[in-house]
C-alpha positions in Angstrom: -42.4 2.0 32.1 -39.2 0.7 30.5 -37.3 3.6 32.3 -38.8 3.2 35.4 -37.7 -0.4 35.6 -33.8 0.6 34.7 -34.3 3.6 37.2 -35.5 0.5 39.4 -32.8 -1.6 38.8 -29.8 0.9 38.7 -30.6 1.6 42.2 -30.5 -1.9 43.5 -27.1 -2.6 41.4 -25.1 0.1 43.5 -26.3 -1.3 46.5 -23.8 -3.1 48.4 -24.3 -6.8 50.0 -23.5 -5.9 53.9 -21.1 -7.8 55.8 -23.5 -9.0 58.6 -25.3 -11.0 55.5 -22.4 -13.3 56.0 -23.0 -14.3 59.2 -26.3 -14.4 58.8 -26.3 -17.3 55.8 -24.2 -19.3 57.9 -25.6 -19.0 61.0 -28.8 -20.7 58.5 -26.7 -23.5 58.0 -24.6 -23.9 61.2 -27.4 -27.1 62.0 -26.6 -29.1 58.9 -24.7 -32.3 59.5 -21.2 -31.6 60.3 -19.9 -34.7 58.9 -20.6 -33.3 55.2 -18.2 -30.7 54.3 -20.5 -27.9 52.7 -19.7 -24.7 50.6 -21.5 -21.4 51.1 -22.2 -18.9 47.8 -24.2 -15.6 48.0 -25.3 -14.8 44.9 -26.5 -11.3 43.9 -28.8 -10.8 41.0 -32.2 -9.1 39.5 -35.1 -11.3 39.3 -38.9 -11.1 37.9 -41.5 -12.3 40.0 -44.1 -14.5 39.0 -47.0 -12.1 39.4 -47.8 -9.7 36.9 -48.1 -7.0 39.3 -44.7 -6.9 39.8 -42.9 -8.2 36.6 -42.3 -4.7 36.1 -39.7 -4.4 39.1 -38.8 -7.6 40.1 -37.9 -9.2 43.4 -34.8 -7.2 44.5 -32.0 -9.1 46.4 -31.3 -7.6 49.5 -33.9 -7.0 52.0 -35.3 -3.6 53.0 -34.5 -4.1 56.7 -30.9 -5.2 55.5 -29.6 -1.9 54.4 -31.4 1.6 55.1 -29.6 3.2 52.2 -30.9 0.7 49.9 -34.6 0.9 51.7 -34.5 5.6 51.8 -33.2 4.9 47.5 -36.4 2.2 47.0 -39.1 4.8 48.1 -37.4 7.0 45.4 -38.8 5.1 42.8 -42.9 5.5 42.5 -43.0 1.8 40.3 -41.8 0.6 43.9 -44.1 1.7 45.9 -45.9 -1.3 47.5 -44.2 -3.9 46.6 -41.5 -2.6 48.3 -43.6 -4.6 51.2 -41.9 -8.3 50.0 -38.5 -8.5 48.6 -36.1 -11.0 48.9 -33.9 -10.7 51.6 -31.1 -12.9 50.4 -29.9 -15.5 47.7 -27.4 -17.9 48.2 -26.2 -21.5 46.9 -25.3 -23.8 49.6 -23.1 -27.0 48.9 -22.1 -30.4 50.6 -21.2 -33.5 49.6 -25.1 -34.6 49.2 -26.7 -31.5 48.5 -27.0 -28.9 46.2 -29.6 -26.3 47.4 -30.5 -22.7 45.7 -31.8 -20.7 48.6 -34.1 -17.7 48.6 -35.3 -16.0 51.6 -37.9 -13.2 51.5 -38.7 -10.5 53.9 -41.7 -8.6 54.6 -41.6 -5.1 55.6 -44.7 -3.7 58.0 -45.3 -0.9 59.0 -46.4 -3.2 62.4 -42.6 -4.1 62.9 -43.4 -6.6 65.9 -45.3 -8.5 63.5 -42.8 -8.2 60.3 -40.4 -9.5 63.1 -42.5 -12.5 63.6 -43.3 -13.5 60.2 -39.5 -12.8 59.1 -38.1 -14.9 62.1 -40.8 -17.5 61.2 -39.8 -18.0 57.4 -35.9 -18.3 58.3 -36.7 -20.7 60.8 -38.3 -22.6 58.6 -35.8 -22.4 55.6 -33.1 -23.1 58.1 -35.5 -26.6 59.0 -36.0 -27.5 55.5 -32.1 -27.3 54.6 -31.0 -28.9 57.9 -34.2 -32.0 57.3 -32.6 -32.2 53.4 -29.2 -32.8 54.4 -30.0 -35.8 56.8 -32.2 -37.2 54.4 -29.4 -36.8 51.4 -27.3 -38.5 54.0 -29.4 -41.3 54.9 -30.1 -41.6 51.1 -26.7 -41.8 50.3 -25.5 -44.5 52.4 -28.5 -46.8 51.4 -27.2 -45.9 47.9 -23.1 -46.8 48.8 -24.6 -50.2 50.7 -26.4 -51.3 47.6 -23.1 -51.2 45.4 -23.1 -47.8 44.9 -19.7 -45.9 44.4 -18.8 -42.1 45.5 -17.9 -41.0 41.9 -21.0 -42.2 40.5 -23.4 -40.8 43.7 -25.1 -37.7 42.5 -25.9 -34.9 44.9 -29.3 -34.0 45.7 -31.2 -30.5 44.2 -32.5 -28.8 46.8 -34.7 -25.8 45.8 -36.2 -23.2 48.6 -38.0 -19.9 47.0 -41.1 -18.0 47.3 -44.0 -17.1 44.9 -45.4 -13.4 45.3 -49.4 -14.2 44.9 -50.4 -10.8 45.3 -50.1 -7.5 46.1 -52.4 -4.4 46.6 -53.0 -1.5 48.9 -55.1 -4.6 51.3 -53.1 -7.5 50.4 -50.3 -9.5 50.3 -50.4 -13.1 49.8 -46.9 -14.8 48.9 -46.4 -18.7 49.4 -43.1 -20.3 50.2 -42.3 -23.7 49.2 -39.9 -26.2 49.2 -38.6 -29.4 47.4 -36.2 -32.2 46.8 -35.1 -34.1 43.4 -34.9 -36.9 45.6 -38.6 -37.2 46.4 -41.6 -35.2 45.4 -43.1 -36.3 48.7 -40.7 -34.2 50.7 -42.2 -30.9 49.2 -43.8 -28.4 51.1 -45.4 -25.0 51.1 -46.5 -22.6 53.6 -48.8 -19.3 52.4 -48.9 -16.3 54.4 -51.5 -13.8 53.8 -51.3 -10.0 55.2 -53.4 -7.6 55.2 -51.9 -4.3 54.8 -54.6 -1.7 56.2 -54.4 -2.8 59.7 -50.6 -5.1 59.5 -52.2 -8.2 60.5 -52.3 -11.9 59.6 -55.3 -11.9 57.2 -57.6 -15.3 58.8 -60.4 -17.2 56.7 -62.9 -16.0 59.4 -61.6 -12.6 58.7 -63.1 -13.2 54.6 -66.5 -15.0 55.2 -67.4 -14.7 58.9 -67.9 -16.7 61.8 -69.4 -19.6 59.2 -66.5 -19.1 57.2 -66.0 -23.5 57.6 -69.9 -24.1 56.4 -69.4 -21.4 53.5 -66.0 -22.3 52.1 -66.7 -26.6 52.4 -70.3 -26.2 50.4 -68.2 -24.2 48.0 -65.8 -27.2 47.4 -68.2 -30.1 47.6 -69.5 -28.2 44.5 -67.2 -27.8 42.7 -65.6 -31.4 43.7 -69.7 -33.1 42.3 -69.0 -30.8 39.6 -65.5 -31.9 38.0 -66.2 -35.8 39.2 -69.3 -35.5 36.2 -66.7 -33.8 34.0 -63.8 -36.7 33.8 -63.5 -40.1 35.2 -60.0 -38.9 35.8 -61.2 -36.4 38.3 -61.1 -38.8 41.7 -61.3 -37.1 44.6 -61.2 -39.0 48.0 -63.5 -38.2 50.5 -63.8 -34.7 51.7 -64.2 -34.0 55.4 -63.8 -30.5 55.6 -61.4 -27.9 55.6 -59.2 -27.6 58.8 -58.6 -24.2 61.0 -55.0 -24.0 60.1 -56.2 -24.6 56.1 -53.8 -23.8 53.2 -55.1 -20.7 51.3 -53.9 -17.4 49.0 -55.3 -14.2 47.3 -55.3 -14.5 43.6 -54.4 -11.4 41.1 -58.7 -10.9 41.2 -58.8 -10.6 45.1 -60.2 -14.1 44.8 -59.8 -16.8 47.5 -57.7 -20.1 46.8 -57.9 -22.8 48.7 -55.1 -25.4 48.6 -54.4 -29.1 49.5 -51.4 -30.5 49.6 -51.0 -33.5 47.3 -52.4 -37.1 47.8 -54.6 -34.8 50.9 -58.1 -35.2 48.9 -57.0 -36.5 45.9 -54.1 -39.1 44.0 -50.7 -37.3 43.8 -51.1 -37.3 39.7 -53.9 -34.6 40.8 -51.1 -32.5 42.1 -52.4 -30.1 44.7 -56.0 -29.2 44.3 -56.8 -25.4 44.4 -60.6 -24.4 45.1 -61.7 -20.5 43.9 -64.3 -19.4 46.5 -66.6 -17.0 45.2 
């Protein structure tokens, strides 16, 4: 296993970062607010997932769409293999004079490349939202800060941190969540899960796991196991639970299990974090 992973990462150390990369990472942040001068560095490095199922390879840097070389040299390596389907597509620091923000875009690659298209065009749309949003907020923040008696040598940038979190990955599935936040205020983070299922290359639905009744079966699950933990702790407030919407938050655990998530103060007080619901 231990020489699979150097075979794994001796490949993606010779690979070169294309020039087009360039242009692409600034094109991301060509929205920000001009008035803040900014620095732009692309970082190259080997990472480890946080899944188990692919601690063994790690997220590689560049993309599989990015460089052909680097995708024909991946499928060389059987400890590849399927997770080859999400790597990260780039890496890069970007600096102004409010923010500091660590970037990572991923990349999905589909046999269905219409709809790798989509989700990929999705994700950098949104990173390139979330950095533009954090700048003018950083801004706004900033000269509230210098109106109070605030000086410039004492203001302190804001982190900004965009990643992803690989959920899962099978022959079926691939459930990966991106998310987003801010030192300046936990209330501006933000996740969005995507959830794929490999067989047939398409977004993988709630109706697609439990049926046409998939609202009735998945809301009886959490009233349940929302009775359950309110008997457990008086710490355990929920508010009250309407339901589960169409567009509702969810992933595929490690066991092919169904999470549901809620984004924090949604049915519960911010010190419950986000709830997550296993339905069974």
């Amino acid at each position: 296993m231990e020489k699979k992973l150097k075979e794994a990462k001796k490949i993606y150390e010779s690979i070169q970062i294309p020039e087009e990369l360039d242009e692409m990472v600034n094109k991301t942040i060509n929205n920000a607010n001009k008035k803040s001068p900014s620095k732009l560095k692309i970082k190259k490095g080997f990472f480890t997932a946080t899944a188990a199922a692919v601690m063994i390879c790690g997220a590689l840097t560049i993309g599989l769409n990015t460089n052909e070389a680097f995708a024909n040299s991946a499928s060389e390596v059987p400890i590849i293999g399927n997770i080859a389907r999400l790597l990260t597509f780039s890496e890069f620091e970007f600096q102004s004079e409010v923010i500091v923000a660590d970037i990572r875009i991923p990349e999905v690659n589909l046999n269905d490349k219409a709809l790798a298209k989509k989700i990929n065009l999705q994700i950098y749309r949104e990173m390139k939202t979330c950095l533009s949003e954090s700048e003018t907020r950083a801004l706004e923040y900033k000269e509230a800060y210098l109106a109070t008696g605030g000086t410039e040598e004492d203001f302190i940038p804001i982190d900004v941190k965009m990643d992803y979190e690989l959920k899962s990955i099978d022959e079926k599935i691939l459930s990966f969540v991106l998310y987003h936040y801010e030192s300046l205020a936990a209330a501006y983070s933000e996740t969005q899960y995507y959830n794929i299922n490999l067989e047939n290359d398409e977004i993988l639905k709630l109706e697609d796991i439990y049926g046409n009744e998939y609202m009735s079966i998945v809301n009886s699950s959490i009233e349940e196991q929302i009775e359950l933990e309110n008997s457990k702790s008086e710490n355990n407030v929920y508010f009250e639970f309407d339901g589960i919407d169409e567009n509702q938050k969810f992933y595929i655990n490690e066991k092919g299990e169904t999470v549901i998530v809620f984004d924090k103060y949604a049915i519960a007080p911010g010190s419950m974090g986000m709830p997550e619901f296993i339905i069974e």
